[in-house]
C-alpha positions in Angstrom: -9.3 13.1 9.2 -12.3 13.9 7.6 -13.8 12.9 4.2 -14.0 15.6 1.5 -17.4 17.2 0.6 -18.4 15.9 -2.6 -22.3 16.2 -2.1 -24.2 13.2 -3.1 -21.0 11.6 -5.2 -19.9 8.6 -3.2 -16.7 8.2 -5.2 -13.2 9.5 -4.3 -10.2 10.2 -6.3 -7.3 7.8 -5.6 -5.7 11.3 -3.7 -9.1 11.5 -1.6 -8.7 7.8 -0.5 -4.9 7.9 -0.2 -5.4 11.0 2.5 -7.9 9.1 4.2 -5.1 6.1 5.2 -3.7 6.9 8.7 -0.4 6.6 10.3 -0.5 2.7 11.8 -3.8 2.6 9.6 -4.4 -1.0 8.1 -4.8 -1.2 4.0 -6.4 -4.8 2.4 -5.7 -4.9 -1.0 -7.2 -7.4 -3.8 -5.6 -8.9 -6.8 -3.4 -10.9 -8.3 -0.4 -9.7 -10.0 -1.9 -6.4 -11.7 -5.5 -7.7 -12.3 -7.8 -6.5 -10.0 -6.0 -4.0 -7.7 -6.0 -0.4 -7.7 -2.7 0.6 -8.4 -3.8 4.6 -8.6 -4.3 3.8 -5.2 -0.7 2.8 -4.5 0.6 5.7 -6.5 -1.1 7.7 -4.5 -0.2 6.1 -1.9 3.3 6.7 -2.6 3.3 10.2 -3.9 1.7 11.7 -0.5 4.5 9.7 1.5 7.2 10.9 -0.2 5.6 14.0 0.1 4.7 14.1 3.6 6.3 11.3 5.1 2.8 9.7 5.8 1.1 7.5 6.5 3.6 5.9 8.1 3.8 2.3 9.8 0.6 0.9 8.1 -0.4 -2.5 8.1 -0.7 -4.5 4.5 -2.9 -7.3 4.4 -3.2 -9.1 1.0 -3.4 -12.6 -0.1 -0.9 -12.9 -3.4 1.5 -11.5 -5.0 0.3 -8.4 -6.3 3.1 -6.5 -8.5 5.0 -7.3 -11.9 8.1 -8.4 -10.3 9.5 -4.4 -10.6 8.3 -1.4 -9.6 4.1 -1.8 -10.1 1.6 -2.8 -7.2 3.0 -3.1 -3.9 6.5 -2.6 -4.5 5.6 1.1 -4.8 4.9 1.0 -1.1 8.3 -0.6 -0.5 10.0 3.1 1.0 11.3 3.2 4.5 8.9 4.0 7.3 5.6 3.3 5.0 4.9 -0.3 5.7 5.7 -1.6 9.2 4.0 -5.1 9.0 2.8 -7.3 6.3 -0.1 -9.9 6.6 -0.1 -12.3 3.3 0.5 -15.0 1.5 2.8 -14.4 -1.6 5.6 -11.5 -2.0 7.6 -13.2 -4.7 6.2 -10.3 -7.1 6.5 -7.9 -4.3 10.7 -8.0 -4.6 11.0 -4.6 -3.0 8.9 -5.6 0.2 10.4 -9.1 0.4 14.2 -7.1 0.7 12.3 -5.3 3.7 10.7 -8.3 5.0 14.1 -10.5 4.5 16.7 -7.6 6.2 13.9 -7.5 9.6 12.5 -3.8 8.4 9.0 -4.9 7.9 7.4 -7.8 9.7 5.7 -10.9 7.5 3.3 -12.9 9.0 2.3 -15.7 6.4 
């Protein structure tokens, strides 16, 4: 994995950052229900695993909720095989993860 050439530009597109996320990579994420996180990233995120089927078995580390209770924030990374383990404190906005975490498909350490 290498980063793309963009010359002196230090920023990346949400797909440049998204490709850099390995398989059994580790993602922190920031926020609180929408404010503050980068939910191109997640879309992203998404899009190239359904895509590609990767990365797969990532680690999310987070501290609250961050989604709207539907399909926004980390609910978009709720797909089989994307998440493997979840490090936070709060998935009650996160219903799509907390199914996961609930039927023993991701592990949630709190």
């Amino acid at each position: 994995m290498t980063m793309p050439d963009r010359g002196t530009n230090k920023q990346l597109t949400a797909e440049d950052a998204a490709a850099l996320v390995p398989d059994g990579g580790v993602l922190g994420c920031s926020g609180f229900v929408g404010a503050g996180f980068a939910e191109a990233l997640a879309v992203a995120l998404e899009k190239r695993f359904l895509e590609t089927g990767h990365p797969k078995g990532i680690t999310l580390i987070f501290c609250a909720g961050i989604g709207d209770g539907g399909e926004r924030g980390l609910n978009r990374l709720a797909h089989d095989g994307l998440v493997s383990r979840i490090i936070g404190g709060h998935v009650g906005l996160t219903p799509a993860l907390g199914k996961k975490i609930l039927a023993g498909e991701i592990a949630f350490y709190n």
